[in-house]
C-alpha positions in Angstrom: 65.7 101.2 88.8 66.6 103.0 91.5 67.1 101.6 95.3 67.3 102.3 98.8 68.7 99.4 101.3 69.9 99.2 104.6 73.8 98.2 105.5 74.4 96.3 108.6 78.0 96.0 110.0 78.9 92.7 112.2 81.2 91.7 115.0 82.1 88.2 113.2 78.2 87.3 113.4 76.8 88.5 109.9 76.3 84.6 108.2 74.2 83.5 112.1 72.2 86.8 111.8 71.4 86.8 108.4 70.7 83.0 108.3 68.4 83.8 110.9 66.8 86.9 109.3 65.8 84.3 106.3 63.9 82.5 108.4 62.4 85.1 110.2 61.8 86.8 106.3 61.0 83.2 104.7 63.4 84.5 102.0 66.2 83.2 99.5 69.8 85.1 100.0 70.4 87.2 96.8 73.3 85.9 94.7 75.7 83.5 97.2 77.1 85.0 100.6 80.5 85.8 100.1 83.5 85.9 102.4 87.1 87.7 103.2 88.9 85.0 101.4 87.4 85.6 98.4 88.4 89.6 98.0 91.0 89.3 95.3 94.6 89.8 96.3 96.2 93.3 95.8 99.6 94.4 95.4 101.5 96.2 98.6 97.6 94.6 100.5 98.6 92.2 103.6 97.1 88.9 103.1 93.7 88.1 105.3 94.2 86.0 108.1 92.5 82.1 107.7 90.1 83.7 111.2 89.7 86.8 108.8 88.9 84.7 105.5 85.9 83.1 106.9 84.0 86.7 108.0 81.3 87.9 105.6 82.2 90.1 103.0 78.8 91.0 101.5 75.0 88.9 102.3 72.1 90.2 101.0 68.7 89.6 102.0 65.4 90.5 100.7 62.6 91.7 103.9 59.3 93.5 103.3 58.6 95.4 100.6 61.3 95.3 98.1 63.9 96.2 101.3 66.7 94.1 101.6 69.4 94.4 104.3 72.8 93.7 103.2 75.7 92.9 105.9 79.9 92.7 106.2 82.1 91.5 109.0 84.4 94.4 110.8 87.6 93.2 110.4 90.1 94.4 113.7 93.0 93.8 111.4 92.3 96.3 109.4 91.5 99.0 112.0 88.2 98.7 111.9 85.9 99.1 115.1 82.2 98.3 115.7 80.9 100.9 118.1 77.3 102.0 118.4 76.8 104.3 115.3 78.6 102.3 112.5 76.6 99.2 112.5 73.9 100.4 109.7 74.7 102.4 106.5 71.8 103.3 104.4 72.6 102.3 101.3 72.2 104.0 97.4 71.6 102.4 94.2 71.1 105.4 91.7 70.3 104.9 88.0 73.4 106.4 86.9 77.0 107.0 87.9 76.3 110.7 87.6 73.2 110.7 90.2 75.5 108.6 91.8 78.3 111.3 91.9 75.7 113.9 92.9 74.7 112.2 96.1 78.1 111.6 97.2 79.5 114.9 96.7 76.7 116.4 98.4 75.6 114.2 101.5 80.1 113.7 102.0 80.2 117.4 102.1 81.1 118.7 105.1 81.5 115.0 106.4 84.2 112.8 107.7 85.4 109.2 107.3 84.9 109.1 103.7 85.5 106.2 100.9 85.8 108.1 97.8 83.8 106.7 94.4 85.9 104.2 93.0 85.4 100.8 90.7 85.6 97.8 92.7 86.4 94.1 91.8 83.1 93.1 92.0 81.9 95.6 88.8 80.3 98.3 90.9 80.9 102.1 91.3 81.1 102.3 95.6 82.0 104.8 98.0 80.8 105.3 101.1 80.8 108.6 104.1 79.5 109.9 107.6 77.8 113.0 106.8 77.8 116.2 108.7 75.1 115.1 110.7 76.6 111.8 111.8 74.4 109.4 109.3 76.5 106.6 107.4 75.9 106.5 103.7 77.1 104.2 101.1 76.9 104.5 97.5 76.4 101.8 94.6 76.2 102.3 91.1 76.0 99.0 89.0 76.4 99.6 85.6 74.0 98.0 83.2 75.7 98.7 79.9 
């Protein structure tokens, strides 16, 4: 089924924020937290520093409902900035990889900044792009077959 959710970027606090948002929520993480150190190594990719390892992939949280907010770590060493703007990403979860492609090519028209659709390690379809009208958008398609 289909899903919206809401993508919050971090300065190094995503694990303290979230573990107070399931408090605050009275909910149970989905699947385990999970960290730098655990993206798989890729050829020609630097390694992750240990300060880098320990930052927050991916967290995902259940709210009100059927929401759930899902957050990363920046990480500097990679370039990567948090300024007021790219701190949220509304986040797709279309039936299909072709209502997937859809969405992409049309809210990344025109836009900047963008991730194109690609497989990822962790089995899903994921892009991501600032749209014309500055919004962040980021795209998952988990296969079911």
């Amino acid at each position: 089924m289909a899903k919206v959710s809401i993508y919050l970027n971090f300065p190094g606090t995503a694990e303290a924020a979230f573990t107070f948002y399931k408090k605050v929520f009275k909910t149970e993480f989905v699947g385990p937290i999970m960290y730098i150190k655990d993206v798989p190594s890729q050829d020609g990719n630097p390694q992750f520093s240990e300060e880098d390892g320990k930052k927050v992939m991916h967290a995902c949280l259940p709210i009100l409902g059927g929401t759930q907010i899902m957050a990363t770590d920046i990480v500097e060493s990679m370039g990567h900035q948090l300024i007021a703007g790219n701190n949220i990403h509304i986040n797709l979860e279309p039936d299909s990889r072709e209502e997937t492609e859809r969405l992409f090519n049309a809210l990344s028209e025109g836009g900047s900044e963008i991730e194109p659709l690609q497989d990822m390690f962790w089995g899903d379809y994921w892009g991501s792009c600032l749209d014309r009208y500055g919004i962040r958008w980021m795209f998952n398609h988990h296969p079911t077959e």
